[in-house]
Wavefront OBJ file of the C-alpha trace (Angstrom):
o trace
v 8.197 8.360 8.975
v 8.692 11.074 6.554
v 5.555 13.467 5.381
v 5.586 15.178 2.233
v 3.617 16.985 -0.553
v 2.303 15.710 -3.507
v 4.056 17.805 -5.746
v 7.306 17.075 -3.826
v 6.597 13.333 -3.989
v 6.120 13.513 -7.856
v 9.381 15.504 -8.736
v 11.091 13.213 -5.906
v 9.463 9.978 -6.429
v 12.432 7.944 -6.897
v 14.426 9.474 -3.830
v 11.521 8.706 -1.534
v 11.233 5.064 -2.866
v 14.951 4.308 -2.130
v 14.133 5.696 1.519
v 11.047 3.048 1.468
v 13.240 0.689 0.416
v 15.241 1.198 3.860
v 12.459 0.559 5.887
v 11.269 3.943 6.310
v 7.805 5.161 5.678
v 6.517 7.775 3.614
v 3.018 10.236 3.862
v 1.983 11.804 1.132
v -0.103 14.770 2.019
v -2.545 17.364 0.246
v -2.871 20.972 2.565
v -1.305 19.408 4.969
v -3.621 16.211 5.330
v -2.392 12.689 4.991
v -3.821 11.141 1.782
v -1.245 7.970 1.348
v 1.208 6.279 2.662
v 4.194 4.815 0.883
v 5.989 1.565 2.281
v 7.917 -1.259 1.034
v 5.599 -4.107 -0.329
v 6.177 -7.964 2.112
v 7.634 -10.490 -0.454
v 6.837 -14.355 0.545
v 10.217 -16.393 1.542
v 11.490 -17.818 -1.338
v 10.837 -21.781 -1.408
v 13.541 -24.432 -2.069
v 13.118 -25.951 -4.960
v 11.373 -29.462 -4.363
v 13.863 -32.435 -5.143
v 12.410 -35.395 -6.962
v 12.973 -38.920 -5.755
v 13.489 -38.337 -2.065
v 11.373 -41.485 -1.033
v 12.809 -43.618 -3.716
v 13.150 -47.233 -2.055
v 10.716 -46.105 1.285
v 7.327 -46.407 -0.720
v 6.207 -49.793 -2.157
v 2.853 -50.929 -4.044
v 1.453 -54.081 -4.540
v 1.983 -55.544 -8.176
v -1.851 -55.210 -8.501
v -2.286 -52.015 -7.507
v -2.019 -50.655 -10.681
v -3.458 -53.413 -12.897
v -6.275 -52.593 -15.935
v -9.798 -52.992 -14.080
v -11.456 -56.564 -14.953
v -15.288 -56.155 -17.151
v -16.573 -56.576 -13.759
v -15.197 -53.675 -11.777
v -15.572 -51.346 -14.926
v -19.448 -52.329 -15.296
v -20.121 -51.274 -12.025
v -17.730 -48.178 -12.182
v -19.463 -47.077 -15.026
v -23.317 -47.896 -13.306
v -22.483 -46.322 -9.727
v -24.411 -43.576 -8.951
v -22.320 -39.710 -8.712
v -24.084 -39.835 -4.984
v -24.255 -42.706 -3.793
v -27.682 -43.356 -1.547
v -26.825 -44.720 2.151
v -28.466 -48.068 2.701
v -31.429 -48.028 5.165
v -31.236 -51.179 7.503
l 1 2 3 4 5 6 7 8 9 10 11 12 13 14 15 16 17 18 19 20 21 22 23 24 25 26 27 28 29 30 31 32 33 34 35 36 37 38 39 40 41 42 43 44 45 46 47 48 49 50 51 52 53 54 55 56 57 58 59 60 61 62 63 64 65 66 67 68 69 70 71 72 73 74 75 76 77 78 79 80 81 82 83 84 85 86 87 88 89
């Protein structure tokens, strides 16, 4: 951990953001009294890219599964209530 001034941290700026870049930690102070602090931002891991087909063959739907809805079906899609009510007994 490194403390410094602010007027040395302005005319040094890019020194003391190689030394963050090390790991080390830098406080800025004004008379003597800490005001910020300087460190090296956490990046996220970086994510492999996703490969596309990896279940090909493993996953199988029925022939109807995808089929165009009959009158019936889409007249009582189309009525059905957003909330449905529960049925009392």
């Amino acid at each position: 951990m490194t403390k410094v001034n602010i007027q040395e941290a302005k005319t040094h700026l890019s020194r003391y953001i190689d030394k963050v870049v090390q790991g080390d930690v830098i406080i800025v102070c004004r008379h003597n009294q800490p005001v910020a602090e300087l460190r090296a931002v956490e990046t996220a891991g970086v994510r492999r890219a996703r490969v596309a087909g990896l279940l090909k063959g493993q996953v199988h739907w029925e022939p109807e599964t995808f089929a165009a809805m009959t009158d019936e079906e889409l007249a009582e899609f189309d009525r059905a209530p957003v909330f449905p009510q529960p049925r009392r007994a």
